[in-house]
N, C-alpha and C positions, 0 to 999 in steps of 0.2 A: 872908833870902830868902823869897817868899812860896813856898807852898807847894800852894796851890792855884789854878788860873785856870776861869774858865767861862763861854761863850759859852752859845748860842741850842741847841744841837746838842751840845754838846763841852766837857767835861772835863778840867783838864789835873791831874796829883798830881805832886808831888815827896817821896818821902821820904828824908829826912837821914842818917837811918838808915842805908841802901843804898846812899844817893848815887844812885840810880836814879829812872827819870822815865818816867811813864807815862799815857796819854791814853784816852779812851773818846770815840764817837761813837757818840750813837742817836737814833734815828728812831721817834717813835711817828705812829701817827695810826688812825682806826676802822677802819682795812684792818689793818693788823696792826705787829708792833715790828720793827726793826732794830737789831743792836745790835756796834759792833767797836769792839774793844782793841788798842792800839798800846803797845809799848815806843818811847819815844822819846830823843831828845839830850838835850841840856842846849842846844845852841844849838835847837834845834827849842821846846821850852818855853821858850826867851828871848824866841824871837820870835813865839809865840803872843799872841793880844790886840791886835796892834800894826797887824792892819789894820782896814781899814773894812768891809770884808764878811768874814760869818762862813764865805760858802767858801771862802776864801783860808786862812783860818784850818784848816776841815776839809783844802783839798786839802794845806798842809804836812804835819798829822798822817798822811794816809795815804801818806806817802813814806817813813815811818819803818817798822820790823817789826811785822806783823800777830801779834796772840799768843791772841785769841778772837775767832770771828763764830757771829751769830746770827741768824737773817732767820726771820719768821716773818708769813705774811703772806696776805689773800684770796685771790692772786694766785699761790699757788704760791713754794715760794723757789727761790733763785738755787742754791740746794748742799744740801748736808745741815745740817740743822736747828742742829746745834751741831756747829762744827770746831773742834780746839783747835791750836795749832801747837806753842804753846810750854807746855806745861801749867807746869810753873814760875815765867814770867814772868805767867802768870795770874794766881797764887796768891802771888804774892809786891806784885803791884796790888791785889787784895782786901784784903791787908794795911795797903797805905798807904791802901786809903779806907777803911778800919775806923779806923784808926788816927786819919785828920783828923776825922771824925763824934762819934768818944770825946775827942777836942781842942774841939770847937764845943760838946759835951754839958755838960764840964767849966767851960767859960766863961760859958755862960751860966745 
């Protein structure tokens, strides 16, 4: 199974490990970053990639649970600077995209 997908915006990890599945959505540009984490399915990563526009692709991952947002930006943000929801499900994504990065290091 792959284990990583990546769109324009969006990031998707799978690790084997956990059997867990985890997605990131961000947004830069010279106004400033946006940045949110989703815990996601396995049918939600199945069916990432599979359309033609990448916000179809974003609006699936944001149906799944929010587990970190980050808005930082000219314009003011939308909430507080950093909210965690699920600080576990955070730290347990860091892991699987530590873990694919030390896999891509490896190989090449």
């Amino acid at each position: 199974m792959k284990t990583k997908k990546k769109g324009s915006n969006w990031t998707a990890y799978y690790d084997p490990d956990t059997g867990r599945y985890f997605a990131e959505i961000m947004y830069t540009s010279r106004e400033g970053r946006e940045q949110y984490d989703y815990e996601i399915t396995q049918d939600i990563y199945s069916r990432l990639g599979t359309f033609a526009d990448d916000y179809e692709n974003e609006r699936l991952i944001k149906t799944a649970k929010m587990t970190y947002s980050f808005e930082n930006t000219m314009y003011g943000t939308l909430g507080p600077e950093r909210t965690v929801w699920d600080e576990e499900a955070n730290e347990a994504k860091k892991r699987a995209e530590a873990k694919q990065n030390n896999n891509r290091r490896k190989k090449n």
